[in-house]
C-alpha positions in Angstrom: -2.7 -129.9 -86.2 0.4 -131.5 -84.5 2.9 -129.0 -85.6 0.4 -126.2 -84.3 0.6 -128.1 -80.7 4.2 -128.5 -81.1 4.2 -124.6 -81.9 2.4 -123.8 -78.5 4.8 -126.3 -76.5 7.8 -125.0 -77.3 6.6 -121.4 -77.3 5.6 -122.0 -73.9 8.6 -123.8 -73.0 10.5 -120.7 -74.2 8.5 -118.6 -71.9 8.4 -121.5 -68.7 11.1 -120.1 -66.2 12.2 -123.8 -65.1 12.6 -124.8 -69.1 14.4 -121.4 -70.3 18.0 -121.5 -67.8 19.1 -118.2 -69.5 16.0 -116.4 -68.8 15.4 -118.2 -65.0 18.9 -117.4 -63.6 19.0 -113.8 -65.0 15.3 -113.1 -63.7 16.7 -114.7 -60.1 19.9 -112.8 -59.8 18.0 -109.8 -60.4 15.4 -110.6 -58.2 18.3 -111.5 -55.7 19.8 -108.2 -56.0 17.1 -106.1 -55.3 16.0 -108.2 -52.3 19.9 -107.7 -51.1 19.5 -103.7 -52.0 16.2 -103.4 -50.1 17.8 -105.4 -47.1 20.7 -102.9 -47.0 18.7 -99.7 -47.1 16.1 -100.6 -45.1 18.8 -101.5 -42.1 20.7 -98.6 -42.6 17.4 -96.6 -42.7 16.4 -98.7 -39.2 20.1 -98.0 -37.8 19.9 -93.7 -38.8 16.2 -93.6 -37.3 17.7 -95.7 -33.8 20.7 -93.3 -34.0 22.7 -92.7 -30.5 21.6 -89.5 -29.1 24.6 -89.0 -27.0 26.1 -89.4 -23.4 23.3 -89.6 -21.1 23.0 -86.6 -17.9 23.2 -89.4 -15.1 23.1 -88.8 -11.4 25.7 -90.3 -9.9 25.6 -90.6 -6.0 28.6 -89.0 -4.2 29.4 -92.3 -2.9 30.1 -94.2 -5.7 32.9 -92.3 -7.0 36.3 -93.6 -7.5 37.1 -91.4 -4.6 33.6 -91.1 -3.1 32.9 -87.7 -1.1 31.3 -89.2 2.7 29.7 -86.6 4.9 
Protein backbone atom coordinates (compact mmCIF):
# COMPACT_ATOMS: atom_id res chain seq x y z
CA UNK A 1 0.00 0.00 0.00
CA UNK A 2 2.82 2.44 0.74
CA UNK A 3 5.04 1.55 -2.12
CA UNK A 4 1.79 1.88 -4.45
CA UNK A 5 1.48 5.73 -2.93
CA UNK A 6 5.11 6.07 -3.37
CA UNK A 7 4.58 4.71 -7.00
CA UNK A 8 1.89 7.58 -7.75
CA UNK A 9 4.22 10.34 -6.07
CA UNK A 10 6.99 9.93 -7.91
CA UNK A 11 5.09 9.24 -11.17
CA UNK A 12 3.51 12.37 -10.69
CA UNK A 13 6.50 14.17 -9.64
CA UNK A 14 8.04 12.95 -13.01
CA UNK A 15 5.15 14.40 -14.81
CA UNK A 16 4.90 17.90 -12.33
CA UNK A 17 6.68 20.73 -14.52
CA UNK A 18 8.14 22.47 -11.27
CA UNK A 19 9.62 18.90 -9.99
CA UNK A 20 10.94 17.60 -13.59
CA UNK A 21 13.83 20.77 -14.51
CA UNK A 22 14.61 18.82 -17.82
CA UNK A 23 11.20 18.60 -18.97
CA UNK A 24 10.12 22.40 -17.43
CA UNK A 25 12.99 24.37 -19.18
CA UNK A 26 12.71 22.56 -22.55
CA UNK A 27 8.75 22.95 -22.48
CA UNK A 28 9.51 26.92 -21.62
CA UNK A 29 12.12 27.64 -24.21
CA UNK A 30 9.91 26.19 -26.67
CA UNK A 31 7.02 27.90 -25.44
CA UNK A 32 9.44 31.02 -25.47
CA UNK A 33 10.25 30.60 -28.97
CA UNK A 34 7.11 30.41 -30.47
CA UNK A 35 5.79 33.38 -28.55
CA UNK A 36 9.11 35.27 -30.04
CA UNK A 37 8.18 33.68 -33.73
CA UNK A 38 4.60 34.83 -33.49
CA UNK A 39 5.81 38.40 -32.18
CA UNK A 40 7.99 38.69 -35.27
CA UNK A 41 5.56 37.75 -37.92
CA UNK A 42 2.78 39.28 -36.64
CA UNK A 43 4.82 42.85 -36.69
CA UNK A 44 6.24 42.32 -39.85
CA UNK A 45 2.69 41.31 -41.03
CA UNK A 46 1.37 44.73 -39.17
CA UNK A 47 4.38 46.79 -40.79
CA UNK A 48 3.62 45.09 -44.84
CA UNK A 49 -0.26 45.83 -44.27
CA UNK A 50 0.76 49.80 -42.84
CA UNK A 51 3.18 49.87 -45.87
CA UNK A 52 4.17 53.64 -47.19
CA UNK A 53 2.23 54.24 -50.22
CA UNK A 54 4.49 56.80 -51.59
CA UNK A 55 5.10 60.70 -51.92
CA UNK A 56 1.96 62.37 -51.30
CA UNK A 57 0.43 64.93 -54.49
CA UNK A 58 0.47 68.15 -52.07
CA UNK A 59 -0.62 71.60 -53.02
CA UNK A 60 1.91 73.79 -52.30
CA UNK A 61 0.95 77.60 -52.41
CA UNK A 62 3.04 79.74 -54.71
CA UNK A 63 4.22 81.67 -51.83
CA UNK A 64 5.83 79.36 -49.91
CA UNK A 65 8.43 78.39 -52.25
CA UNK A 66 12.07 78.74 -51.68
CA UNK A 67 11.72 81.42 -54.31
CA UNK A 68 8.03 82.14 -53.93
CA UNK A 69 6.19 83.43 -57.25
CA UNK A 70 4.11 87.01 -55.81
CA UNK A 71 1.58 88.39 -58.24
Amino acid sequence: MVNDINEQIQEHKEKDLGFNWVMSSRFLYYVTLFCMIAFIFGACYKLYTKSYDGKPDVEVPDNTLYKPKYK
